[in-house]
C-alpha positions, -999 to +999 in steps of 0.1 A: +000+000+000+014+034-010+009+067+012+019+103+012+048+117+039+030+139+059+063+159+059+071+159+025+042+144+008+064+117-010+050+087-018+062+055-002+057+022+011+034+013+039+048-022+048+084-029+058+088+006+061+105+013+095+098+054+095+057+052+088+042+071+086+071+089+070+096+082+042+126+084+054+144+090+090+151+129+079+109+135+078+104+118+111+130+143+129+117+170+111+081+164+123+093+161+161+109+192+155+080+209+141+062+193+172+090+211+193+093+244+179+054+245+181+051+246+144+019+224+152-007+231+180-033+218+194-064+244+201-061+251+237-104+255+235-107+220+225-087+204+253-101+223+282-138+214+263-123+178+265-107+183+301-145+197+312-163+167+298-141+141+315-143+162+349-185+164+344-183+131+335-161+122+365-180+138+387-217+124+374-197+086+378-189+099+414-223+111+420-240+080+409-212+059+435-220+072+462-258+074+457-253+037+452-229+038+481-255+052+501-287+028+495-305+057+474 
C-alpha cells in the first residue's frame, strides 16, 4: 500500500517501512521538530472542552457511586 509523507508528501511504502508514517528518517526528525518548535498546535479551546467533559463526566460517575454507596 502506497501513502503520502506527511512531511514531505512523498509517496512510499506502507509495509516494511521502519519510519511510517514517513519516508525516510530525515521527515520523522523534522516532524518532532515541528512538534517542538510548536510549528503544530493543538487548540487550547478544544482540550479544556475535552478536560471539562471528563471532569462532568467524572463527577456524574462519582455522584451515581455514592448514591449507590449510600442505599439511594
Amino acid at each position: 500500500m502506497k501513502i503520502k509523507c506527511p512531511v514531505c508528501g512523498k509517496e512510499t511504502e506502507w509495509e516494511n517501512n521502519l519510519w511510517k508514517p514517513f519516508c525516510s528518517k530525515i521527515c520523522k526528525i523534522l516532524d518532532l521538530w515541528n512538534w517542538f518548535n510548536e510549528a503544530y498546535s493543538i487548540k487550547v479551546e478544544e482540550v479544556e472542552e475535552i478536560i471539562n467533559l471528563k471532569e462532568e463526566l467524572n463527577d456524574k460517575t462519582n455522584s451515581m457511586w455514592r448514591s449507590r454507596k449510600n442505599g439511594q
